[in-house]
DRENBADREN-307091 format. One record per residue: residue number from 0; x negated, y, z of N, C-alpha, C in turn. Coordinates in pm, whole numbers, plus 50000, padded with zeros to 5 digits. Example, Ala and Ser with C-alpha at 12.3 -4.5 7.8 and 13.67 -1.06 7.14 Angstrom:
2
> 0;48681;49431;50780;48770;49550;50780;48680;49670;50780
> 1;48715;49775;50708;48633;49894;50714;48710;50003;50787
//
This chain:
390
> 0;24369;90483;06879;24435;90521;06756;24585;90511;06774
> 1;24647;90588;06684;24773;90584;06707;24893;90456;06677
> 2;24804;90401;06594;24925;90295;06520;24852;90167;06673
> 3;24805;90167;06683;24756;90046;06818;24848;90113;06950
> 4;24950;90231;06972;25023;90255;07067;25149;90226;07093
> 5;25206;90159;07199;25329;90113;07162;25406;90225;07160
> 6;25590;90198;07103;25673;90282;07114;25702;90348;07260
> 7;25682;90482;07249;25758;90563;07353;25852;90543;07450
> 8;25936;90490;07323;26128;90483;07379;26097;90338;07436
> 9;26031;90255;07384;25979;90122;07427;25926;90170;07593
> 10;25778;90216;07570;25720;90211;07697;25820;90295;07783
> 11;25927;90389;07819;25980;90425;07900;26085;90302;07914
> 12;26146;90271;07796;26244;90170;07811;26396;90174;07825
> 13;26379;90361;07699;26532;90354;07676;26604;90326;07549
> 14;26676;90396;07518;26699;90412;07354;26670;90548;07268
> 15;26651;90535;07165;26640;90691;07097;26771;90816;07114
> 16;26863;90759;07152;26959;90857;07172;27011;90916;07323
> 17;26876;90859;07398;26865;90863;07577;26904;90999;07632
> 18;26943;91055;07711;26933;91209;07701;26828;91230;07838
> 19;26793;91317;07829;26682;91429;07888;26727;91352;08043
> 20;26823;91359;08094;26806;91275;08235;26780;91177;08271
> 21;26821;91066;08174;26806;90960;08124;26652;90936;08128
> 22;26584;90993;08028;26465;90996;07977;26376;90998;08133
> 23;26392;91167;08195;26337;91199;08297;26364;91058;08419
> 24;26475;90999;08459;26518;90893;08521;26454;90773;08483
> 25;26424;90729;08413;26329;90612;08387;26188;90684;08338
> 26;26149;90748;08398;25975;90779;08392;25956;90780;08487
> 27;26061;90856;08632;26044;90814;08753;26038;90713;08833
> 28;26109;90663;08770;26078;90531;08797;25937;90449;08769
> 29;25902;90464;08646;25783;90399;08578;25663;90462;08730
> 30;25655;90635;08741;25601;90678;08793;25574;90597;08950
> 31;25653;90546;08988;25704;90545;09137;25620;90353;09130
> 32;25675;90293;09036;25591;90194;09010;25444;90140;08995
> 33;25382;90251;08912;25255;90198;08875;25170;90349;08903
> 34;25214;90437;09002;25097;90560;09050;24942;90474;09068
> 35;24873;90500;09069;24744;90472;09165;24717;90474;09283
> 36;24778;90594;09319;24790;90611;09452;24834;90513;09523
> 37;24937;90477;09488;25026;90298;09524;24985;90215;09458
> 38;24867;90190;09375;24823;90094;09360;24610;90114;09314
> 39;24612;90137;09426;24512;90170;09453;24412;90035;09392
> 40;24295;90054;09273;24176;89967;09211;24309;89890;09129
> 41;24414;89913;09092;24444;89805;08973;24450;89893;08867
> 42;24384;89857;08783;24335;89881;08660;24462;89856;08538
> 43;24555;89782;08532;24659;89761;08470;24760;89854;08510
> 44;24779;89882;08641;24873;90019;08692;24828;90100;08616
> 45;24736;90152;08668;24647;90260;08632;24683;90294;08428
> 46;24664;90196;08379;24712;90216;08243;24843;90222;08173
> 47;24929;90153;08276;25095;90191;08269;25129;90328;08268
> 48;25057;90359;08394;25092;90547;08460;25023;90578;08351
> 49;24933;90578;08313;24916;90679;08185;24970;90658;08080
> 50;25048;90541;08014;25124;90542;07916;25251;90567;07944
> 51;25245;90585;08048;25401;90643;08061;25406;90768;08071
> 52;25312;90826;08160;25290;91005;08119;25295;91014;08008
> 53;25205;90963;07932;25188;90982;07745;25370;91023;07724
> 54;25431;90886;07721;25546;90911;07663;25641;91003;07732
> 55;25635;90984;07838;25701;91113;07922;25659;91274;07855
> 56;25575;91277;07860;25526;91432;07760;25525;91485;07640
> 57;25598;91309;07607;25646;91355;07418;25791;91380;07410
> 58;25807;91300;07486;25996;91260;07495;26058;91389;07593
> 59;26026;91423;07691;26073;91534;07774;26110;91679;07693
> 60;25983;91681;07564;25962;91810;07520;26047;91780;07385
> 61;26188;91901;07324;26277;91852;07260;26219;91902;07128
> 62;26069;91974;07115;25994;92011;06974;25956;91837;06988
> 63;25838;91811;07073;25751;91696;07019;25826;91595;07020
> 64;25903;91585;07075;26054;91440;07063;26085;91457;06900
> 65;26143;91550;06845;26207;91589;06765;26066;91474;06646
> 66;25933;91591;06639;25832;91542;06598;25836;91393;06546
> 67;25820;91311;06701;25808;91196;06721;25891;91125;06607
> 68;25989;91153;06682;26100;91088;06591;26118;91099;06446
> 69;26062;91235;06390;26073;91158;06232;25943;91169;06189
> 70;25844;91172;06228;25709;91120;06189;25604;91000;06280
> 71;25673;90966;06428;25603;90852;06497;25481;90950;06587
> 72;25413;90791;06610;25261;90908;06638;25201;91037;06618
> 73;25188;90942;06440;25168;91048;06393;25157;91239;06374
> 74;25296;91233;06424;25387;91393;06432;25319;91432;06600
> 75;25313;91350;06653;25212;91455;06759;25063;91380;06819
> 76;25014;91334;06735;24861;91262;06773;24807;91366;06694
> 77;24652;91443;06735;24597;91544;06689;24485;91472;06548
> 78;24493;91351;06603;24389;91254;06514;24446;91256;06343
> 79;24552;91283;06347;24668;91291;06244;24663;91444;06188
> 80;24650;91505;06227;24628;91690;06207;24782;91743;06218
> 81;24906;91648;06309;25014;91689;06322;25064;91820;06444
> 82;24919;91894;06479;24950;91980;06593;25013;91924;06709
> 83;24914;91803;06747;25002;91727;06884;24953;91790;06974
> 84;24837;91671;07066;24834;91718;07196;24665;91791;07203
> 85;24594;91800;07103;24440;91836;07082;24371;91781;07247
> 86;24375;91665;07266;24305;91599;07332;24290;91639;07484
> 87;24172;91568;07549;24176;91529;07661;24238;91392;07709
> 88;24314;91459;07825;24376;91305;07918;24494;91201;07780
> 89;24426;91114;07758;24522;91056;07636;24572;91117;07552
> 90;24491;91239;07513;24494;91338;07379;24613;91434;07475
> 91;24602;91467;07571;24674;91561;07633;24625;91715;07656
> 92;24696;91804;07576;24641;91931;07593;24620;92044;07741
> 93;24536;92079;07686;24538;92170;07820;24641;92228;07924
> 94;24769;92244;07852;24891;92347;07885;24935;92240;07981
> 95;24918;92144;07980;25019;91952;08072;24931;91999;08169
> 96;25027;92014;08258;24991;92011;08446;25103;91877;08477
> 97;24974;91784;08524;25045;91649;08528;25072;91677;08716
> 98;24989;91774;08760;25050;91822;08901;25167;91868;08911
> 99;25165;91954;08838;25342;92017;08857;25433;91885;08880
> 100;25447;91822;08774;25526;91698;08705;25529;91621;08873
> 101;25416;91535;08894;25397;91464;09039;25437;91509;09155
> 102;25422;91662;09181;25473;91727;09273;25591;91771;09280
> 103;25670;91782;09163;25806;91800;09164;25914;91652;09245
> 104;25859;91564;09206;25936;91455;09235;25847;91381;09369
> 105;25724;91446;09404;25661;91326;09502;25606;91413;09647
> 106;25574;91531;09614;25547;91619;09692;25424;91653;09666
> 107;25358;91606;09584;25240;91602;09560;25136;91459;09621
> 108;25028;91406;09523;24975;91342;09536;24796;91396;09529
> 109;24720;91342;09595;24598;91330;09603;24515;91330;09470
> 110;24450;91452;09399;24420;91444;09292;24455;91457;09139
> 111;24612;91532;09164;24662;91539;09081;24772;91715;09132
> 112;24673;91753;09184;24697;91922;09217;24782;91952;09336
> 113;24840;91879;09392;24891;91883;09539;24990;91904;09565
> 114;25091;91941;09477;25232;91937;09358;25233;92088;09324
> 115;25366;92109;09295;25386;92211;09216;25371;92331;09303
> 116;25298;92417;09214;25259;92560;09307;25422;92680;09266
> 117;25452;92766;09373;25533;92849;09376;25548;92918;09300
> 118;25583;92974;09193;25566;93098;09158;25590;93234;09237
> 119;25511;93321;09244;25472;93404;09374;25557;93506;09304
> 120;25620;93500;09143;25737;93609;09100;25857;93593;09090
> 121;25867;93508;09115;26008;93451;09147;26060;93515;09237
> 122;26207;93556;09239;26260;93639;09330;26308;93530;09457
> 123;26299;93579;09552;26295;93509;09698;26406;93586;09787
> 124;26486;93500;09860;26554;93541;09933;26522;93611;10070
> 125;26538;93750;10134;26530;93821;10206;26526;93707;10390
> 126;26410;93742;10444;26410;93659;10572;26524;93707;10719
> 127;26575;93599;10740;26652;93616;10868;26580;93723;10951
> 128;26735;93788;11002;26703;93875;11130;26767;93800;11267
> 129;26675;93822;11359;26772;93761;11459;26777;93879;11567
> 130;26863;93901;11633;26949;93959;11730;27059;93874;11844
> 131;27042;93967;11945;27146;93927;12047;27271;93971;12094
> 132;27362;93929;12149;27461;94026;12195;27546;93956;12304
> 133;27557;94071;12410;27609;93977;12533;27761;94010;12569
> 134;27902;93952;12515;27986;93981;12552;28085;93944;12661
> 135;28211;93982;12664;28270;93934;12844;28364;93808;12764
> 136;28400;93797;12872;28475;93646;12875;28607;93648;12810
> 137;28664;93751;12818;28817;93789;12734;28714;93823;12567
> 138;28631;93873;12581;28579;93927;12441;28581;93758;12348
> 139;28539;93669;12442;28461;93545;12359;28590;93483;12352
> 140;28700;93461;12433;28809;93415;12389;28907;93477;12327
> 141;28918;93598;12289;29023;93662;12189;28952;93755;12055
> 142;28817;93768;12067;28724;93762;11977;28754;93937;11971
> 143;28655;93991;11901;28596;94152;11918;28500;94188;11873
> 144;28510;94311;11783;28399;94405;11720;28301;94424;11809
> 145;28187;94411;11737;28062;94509;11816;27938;94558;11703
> 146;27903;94691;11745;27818;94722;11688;27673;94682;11769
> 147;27596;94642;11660;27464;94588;11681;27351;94669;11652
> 148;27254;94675;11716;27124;94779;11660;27021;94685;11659
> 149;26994;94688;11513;26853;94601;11479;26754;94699;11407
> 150;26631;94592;11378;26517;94656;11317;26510;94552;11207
> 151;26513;94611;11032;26523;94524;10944;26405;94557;10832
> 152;26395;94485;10753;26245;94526;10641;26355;94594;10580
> 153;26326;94669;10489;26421;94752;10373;26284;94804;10286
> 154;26331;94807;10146;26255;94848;10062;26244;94986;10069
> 155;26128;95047;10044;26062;95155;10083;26127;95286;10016
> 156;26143;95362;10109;26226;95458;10059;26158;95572;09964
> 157;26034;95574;09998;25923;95666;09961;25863;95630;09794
> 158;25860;95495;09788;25843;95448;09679;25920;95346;09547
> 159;26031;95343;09629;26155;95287;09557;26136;95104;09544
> 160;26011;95093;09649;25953;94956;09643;25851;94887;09556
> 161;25818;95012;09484;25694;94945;09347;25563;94977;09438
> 162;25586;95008;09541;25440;95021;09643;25342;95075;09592
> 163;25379;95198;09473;25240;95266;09390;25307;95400;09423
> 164;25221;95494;09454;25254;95624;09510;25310;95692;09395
> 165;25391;95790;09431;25445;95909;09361;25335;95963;09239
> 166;25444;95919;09072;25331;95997;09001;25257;95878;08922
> 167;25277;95737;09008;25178;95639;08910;25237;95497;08940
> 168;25215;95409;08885;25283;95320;08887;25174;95208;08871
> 169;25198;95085;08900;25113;94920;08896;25072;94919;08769
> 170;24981;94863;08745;24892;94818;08637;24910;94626;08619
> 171;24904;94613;08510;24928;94440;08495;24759;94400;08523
> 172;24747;94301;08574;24664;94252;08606;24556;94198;08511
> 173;24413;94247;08530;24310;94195;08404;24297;94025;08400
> 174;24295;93998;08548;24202;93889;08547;24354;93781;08490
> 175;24443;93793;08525;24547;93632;08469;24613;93743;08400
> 176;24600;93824;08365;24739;93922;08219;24822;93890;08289
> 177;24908;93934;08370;25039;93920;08450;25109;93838;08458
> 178;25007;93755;08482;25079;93605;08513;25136;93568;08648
> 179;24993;93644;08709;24994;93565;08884;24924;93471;08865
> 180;24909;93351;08792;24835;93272;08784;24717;93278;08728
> 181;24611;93155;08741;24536;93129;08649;24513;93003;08652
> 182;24477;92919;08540;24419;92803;08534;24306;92738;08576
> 183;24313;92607;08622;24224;92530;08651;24215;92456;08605
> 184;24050;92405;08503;24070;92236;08438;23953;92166;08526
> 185;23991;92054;08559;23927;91947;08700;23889;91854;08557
> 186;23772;91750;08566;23752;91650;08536;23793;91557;08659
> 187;23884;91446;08541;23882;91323;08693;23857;91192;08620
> 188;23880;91111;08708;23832;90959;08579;23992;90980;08474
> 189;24091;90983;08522;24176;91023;08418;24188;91103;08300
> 190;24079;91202;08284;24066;91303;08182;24053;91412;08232
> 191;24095;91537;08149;24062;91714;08200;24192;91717;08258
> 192;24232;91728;08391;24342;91795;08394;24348;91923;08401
> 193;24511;91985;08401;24481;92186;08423;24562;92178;08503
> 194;24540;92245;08612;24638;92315;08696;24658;92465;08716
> 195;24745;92501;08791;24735;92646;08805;24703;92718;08968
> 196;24694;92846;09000;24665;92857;09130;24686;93010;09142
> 197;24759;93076;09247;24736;93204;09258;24664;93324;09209
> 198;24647;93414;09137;24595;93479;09087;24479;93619;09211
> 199;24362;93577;09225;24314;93602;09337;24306;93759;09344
> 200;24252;93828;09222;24290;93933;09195;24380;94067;09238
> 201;24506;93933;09173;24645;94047;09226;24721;93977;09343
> 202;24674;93874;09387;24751;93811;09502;24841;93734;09442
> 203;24845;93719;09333;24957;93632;09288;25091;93726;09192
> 204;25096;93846;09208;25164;93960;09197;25174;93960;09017
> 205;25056;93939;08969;25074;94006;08824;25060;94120;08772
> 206;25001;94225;08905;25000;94352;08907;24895;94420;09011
> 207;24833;94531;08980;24734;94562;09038;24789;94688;09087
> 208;24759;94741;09213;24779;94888;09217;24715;94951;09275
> 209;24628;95077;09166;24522;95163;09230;24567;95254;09334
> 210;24664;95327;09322;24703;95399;09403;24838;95385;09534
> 211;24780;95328;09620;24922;95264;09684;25048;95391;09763
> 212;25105;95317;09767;25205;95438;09835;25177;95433;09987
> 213;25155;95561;10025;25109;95589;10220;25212;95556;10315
> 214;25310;95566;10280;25418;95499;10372;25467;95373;10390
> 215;25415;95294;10278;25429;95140;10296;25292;95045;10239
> 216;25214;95160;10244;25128;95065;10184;25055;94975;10099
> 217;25139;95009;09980;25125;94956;09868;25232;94825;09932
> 218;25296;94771;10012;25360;94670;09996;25491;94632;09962
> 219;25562;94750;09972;25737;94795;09879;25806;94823;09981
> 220;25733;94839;10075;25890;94771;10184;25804;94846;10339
> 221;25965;94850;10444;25928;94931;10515;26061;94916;10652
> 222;25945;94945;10795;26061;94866;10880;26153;94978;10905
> 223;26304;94968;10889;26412;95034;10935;26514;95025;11093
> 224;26552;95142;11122;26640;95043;11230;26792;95044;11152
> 225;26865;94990;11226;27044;95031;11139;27064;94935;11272
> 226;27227;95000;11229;27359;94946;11268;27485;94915;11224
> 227;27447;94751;11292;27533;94682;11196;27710;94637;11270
> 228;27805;94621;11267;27927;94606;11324;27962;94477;11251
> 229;27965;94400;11351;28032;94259;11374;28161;94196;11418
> 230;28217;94109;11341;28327;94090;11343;28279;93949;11487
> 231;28313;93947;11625;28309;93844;11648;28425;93717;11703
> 232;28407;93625;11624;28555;93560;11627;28578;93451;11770
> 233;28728;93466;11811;28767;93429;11909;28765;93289;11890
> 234;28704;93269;12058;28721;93127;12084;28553;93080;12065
> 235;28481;93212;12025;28302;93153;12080;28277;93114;12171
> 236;28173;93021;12180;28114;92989;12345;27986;93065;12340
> 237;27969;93063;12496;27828;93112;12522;27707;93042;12425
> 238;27601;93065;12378;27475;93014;12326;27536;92951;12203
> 239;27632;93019;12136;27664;92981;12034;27639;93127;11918
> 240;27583;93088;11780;27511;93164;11753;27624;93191;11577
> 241;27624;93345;11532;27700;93361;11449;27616;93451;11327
> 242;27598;93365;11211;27556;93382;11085;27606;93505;10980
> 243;27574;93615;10983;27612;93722;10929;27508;93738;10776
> 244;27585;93734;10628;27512;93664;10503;27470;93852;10474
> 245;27377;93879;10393;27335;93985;10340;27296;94115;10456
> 246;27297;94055;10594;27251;94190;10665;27107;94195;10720
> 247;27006;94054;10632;26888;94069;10691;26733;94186;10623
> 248;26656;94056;10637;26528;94147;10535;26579;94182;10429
> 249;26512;94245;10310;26512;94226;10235;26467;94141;10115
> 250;26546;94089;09995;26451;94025;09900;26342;94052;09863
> 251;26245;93956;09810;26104;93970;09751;26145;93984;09589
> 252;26118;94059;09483;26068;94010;09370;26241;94024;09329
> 253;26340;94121;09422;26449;94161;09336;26562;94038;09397
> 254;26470;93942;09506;26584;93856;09554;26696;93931;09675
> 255;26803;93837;09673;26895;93842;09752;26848;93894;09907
> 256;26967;93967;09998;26873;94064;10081;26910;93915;10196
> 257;26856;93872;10280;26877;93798;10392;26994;93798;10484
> 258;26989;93725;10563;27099;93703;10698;27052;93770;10805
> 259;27177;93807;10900;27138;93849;11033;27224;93774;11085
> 260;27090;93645;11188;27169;93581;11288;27174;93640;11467
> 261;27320;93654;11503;27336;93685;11604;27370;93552;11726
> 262;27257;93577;11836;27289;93508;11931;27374;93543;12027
> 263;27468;93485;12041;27618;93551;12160;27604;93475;12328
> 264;27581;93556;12420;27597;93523;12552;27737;93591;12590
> 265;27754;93532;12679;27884;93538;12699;27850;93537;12895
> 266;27936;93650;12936;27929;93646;13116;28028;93630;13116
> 267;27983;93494;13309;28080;93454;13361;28167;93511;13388
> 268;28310;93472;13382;28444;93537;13483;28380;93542;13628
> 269;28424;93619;13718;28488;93509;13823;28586;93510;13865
> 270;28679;93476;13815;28815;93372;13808;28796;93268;13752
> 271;28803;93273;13616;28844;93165;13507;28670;93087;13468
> 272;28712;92971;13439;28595;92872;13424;28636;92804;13273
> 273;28533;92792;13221;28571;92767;13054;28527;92576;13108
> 274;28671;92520;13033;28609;92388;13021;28680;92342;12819
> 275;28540;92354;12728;28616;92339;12568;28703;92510;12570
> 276;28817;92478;12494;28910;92543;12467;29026;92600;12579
> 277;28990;92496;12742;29064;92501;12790;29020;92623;12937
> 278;29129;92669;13023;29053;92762;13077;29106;92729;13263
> 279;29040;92698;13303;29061;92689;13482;29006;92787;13590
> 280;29139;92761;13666;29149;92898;13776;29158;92834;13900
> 281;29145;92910;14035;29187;92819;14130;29264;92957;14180
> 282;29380;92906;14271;29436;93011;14280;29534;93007;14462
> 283;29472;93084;14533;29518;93042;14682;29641;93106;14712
> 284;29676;93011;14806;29834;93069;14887;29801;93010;15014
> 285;29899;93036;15101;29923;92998;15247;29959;92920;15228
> 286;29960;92834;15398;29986;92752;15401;30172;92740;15420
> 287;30258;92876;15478;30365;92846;15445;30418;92865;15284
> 288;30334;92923;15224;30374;92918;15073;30381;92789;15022
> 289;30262;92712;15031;30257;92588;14985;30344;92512;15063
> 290;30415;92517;15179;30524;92417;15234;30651;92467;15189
> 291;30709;92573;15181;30814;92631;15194;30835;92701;15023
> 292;30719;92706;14905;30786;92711;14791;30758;92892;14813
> 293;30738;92911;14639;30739;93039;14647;30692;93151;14519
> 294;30745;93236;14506;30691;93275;14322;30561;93389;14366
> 295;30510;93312;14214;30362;93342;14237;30335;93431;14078
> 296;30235;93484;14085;30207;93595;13940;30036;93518;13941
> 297;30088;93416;13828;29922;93438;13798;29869;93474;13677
> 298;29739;93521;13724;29658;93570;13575;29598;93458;13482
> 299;29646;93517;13382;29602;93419;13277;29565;93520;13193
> 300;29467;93515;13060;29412;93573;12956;29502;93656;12890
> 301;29629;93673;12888;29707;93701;12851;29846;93848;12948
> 302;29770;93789;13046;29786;93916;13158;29882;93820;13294
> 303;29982;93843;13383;29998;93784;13468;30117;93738;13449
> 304;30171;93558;13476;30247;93553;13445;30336;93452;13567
> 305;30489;93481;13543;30577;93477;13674;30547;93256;13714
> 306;30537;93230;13798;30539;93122;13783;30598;93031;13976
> 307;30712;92944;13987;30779;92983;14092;30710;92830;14143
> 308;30648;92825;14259;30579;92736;14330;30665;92641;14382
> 309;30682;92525;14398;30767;92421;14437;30733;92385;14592
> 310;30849;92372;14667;30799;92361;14775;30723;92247;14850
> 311;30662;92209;14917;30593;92087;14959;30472;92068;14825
> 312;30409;92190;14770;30309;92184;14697;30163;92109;14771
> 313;30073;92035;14733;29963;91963;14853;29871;92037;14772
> 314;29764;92068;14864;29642;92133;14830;29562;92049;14739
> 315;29462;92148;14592;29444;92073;14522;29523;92025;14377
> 316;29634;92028;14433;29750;91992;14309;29738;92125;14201
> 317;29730;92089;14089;29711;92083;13976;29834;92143;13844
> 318;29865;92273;13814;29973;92297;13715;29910;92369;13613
> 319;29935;92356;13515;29928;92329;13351;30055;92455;13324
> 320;29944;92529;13233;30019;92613;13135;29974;92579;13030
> 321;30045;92569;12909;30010;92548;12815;30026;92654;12754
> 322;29881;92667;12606;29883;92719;12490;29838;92922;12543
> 323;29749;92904;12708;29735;92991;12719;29574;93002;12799
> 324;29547;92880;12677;29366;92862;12733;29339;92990;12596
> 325;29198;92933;12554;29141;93014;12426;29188;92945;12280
> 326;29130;93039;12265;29134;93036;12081;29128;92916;12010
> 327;29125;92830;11967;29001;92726;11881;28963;92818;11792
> 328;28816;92770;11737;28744;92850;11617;28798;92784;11490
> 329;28827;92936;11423;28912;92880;11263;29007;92824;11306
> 330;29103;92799;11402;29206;92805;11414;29308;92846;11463
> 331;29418;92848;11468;29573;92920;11564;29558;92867;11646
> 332;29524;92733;11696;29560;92665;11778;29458;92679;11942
> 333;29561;92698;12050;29504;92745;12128;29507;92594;12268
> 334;29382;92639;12310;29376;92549;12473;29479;92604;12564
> 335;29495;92507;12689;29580;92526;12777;29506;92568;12871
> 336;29591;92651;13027;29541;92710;13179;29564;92580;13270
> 337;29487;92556;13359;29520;92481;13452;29468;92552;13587
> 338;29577;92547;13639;29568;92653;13805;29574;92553;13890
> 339;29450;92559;13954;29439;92495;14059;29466;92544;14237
> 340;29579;92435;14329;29605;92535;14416;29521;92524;14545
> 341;29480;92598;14625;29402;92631;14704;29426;92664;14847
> 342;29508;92590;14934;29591;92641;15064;29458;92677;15174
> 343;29500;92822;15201;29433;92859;15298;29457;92855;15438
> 344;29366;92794;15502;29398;92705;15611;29313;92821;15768
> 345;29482;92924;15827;29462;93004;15877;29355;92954;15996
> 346;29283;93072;16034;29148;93067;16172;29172;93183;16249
> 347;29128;93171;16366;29155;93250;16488;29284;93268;16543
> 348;29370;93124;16532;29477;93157;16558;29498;93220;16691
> 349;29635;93317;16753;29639;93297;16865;29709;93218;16943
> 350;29699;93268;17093;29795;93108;17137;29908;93060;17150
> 351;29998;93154;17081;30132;93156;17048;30161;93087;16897
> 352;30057;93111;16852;30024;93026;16658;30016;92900;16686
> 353;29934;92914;16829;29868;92728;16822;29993;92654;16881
> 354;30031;92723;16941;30221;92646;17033;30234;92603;16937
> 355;30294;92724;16863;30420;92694;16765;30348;92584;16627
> 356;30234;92599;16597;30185;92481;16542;30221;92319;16590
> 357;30175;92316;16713;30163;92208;16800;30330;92141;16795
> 358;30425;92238;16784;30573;92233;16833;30628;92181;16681
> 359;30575;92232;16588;30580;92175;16412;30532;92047;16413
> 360;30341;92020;16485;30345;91900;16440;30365;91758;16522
> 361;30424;91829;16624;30516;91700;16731;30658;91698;16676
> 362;30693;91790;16561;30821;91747;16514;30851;91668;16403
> 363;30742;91635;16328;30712;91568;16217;30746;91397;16268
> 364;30811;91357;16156;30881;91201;16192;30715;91074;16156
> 365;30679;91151;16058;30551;91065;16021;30410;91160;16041
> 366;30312;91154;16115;30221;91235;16158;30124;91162;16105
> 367;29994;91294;16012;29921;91215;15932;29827;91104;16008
> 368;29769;90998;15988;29699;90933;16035;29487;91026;16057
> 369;29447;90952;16189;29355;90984;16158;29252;90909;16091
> 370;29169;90920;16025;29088;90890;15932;28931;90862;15984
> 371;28918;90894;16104;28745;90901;16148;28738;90770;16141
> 372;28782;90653;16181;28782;90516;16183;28824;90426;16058
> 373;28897;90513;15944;28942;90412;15864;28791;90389;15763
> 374;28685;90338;15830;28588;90280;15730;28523;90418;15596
> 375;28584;90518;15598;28541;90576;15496;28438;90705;15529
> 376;28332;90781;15473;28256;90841;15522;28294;90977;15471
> 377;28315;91102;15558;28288;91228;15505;28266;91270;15378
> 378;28357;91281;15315;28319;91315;15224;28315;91250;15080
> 379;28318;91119;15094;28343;91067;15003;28425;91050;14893
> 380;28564;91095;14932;28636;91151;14808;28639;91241;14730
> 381;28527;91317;14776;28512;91438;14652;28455;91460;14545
> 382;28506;91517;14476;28450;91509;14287;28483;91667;14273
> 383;28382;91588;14142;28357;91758;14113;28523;91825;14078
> 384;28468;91920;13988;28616;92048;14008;28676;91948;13836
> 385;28647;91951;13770;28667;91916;13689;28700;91741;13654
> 386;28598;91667;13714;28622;91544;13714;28781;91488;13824
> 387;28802;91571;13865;28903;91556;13987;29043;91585;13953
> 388;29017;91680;13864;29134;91742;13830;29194;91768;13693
> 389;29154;91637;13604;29146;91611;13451;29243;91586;13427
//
């Protein structure tokens, strides 16, 4: 009976002037407390969660709140003839899907409809396209158009997408009246619940169609190719992938048309070696260049630039241009070149090379030491290209 029920605003445990989040925020709670599911054979849970649904389903709804509040129970207990809840689960009417409710906030629970089902008319956003594209190494660091050729869903040209042939059009559905849905009432020890479920009929659609259209099938939609032109921005790396908004499928149900994601490969130089933002070269001279000093043109991204070699340069050694690596992404700000030098160490000399070698290095005041004996093994000083030259 109604006057043996406690207050609402009591059993949730706010005030009468709570608002709707409020309200919803402490039922979740109540919910999260005393489910069954989490408290599996207690019999006192078990009667919390349902008095708190109770009040949750008076208080949520701003007619039967309204009710409540200036008539009590009364104004929505059916026992009263106030047009409440005409019974069932704690006088709960048919229309309360206590699944929806559970599944919105829990994901669904065991026995209480598995949570909230989709609506299959709801407009839906258009599914990703994916595509590739393989550009050069100046392309990925100063960034560049390309046109792309994909294959995309597009709504049917033949039928304007209502997937009913020329001349006739969808019918609303007998079995749920164009709902898409239909109801389900379960007995459980809790009472009748109702849930809802796809409409088997129309697929969920709300709509039947006798006559489908031959070019798509009755399904709206239809595969196209196109071409699409891409902006691609400087300073990408290889296997780095770029999000293009509105060039995919199409929407379902009047939704938004999808993305086309492009995957970018990028081929090697061979010159330049990407390390980040920054860009490395190795770059050879002789061996009288590197003793004796000397101007050199090197290439950089930017085209070739004058740069005058110092003399007594050692192989290996290491010069820095700055602000003429790549791009950064989304920004001005650019990486630096580092040219690495490379003395080529002449072969087949003849025997007039080897004199005059010999005559150079008997003139040297300090002659390098040899090394086969100083304890160290072949090789051991070498690192990689990068670790070496950081």
């Amino acid at each position: 009976m109604a006057e043996n029920k406690r207050d609402y605003y009591e059993v949730l445990g706010v005030s009468k002037t709570a608002s709707e989040d409020e309200i919803k925020k402490a039922y979740r709670k109540l919910a999260k407390q005393y489910h069954p599911d989490l408290n599996p054979g207690d019999k006192e849970a078990e009667a919390k969660f349902k008095e708190a649904n109770e009040a949750y389903e008076v208080l949520s709804d701003s007619q039967k709140k309204a009710r409540y509040d200036q008539y009590g129970h009364a104004g929505v207990d059916p026992n009263f003839g106030a047009g409440g809840f005409g019974g069932g689960f704690g006088g709960f009417g048919g229309d309360f899907d206590l699944g929806d409710i559970l599944g919105s906030m829990f994901g669904g629970f065991g026995g209480f409809g598995g949570g909230r089902q989709q609506n299959p008319n709801a407009p839906r956003k258009g599914t990703t396209v994916q595509a590739n594209v393989t550009i050069s190494f100046e392309e990925a660091a100063k960034g560049c158009k390309k046109k792309i050729n994909i294959t995309r869903i597009d709504t049917c040209s033949e039928c304007s997408g209502t997937g009913a042939a020329k001349g006739t059009t969808a019918e609303t559905c007998k079995t749920c009246g164009g709902r898409g849905q239909v109801n389900v009432q379960q007995r459980t020890p809790f009472g009748v619940m109702s849930t809802s479920k796809p409409c088997s009929a129309c697929g969920g659609k709300g709509k039947t169609i006798s006559s489908p259209c031959q070019k798509c099938r009755g399904t709206g939609f239809e595969s196209k190719p196109a071409t699409v032109e891409v902006e691609i921005p400087a300073g990408i790396d290889d296997r780095q992938a770029l999000n293009v908004r509105g060039k995919g499928n199409a929407g379902v149900n009047g939704g938004p048309v999808g993305d086309l994601r492009i995957n970018v490969n990028v081929r090697p130089h061979p010159f330049f070696e990407r390390d980040g933002f920054d860009v490395w070269c190795d770059f050879t001279v002789t061996y009288a260049q590197a003793a004796l000093g000397d101007t050199l043109y090197i290439p950089t991204l930017d085209g070739k630039v004058k740069y005058e070699l110092p003399a007594g340069t050692q192989p290996g050694e290491v010069f820095r241009f700055r602000n003429r690596g790549i791009q950064q992404l989304g920004s001005r700000g650019r990486g630096d070149q580092f040219v690495r030098i490379i003395v080529d160490v002449p072969k087949n000399l003849s025997q007039k090379q080897k004199d005059l070698l010999r005559q150079f290095n008997d003139s040297l005041p300090n002659k390098p030491k040899n090394n086969i004996d100083d304890g160290k093994t072949v090789g051991e000083e070498k690192k990689s290209f990068f670790d070496r030259f950081k």
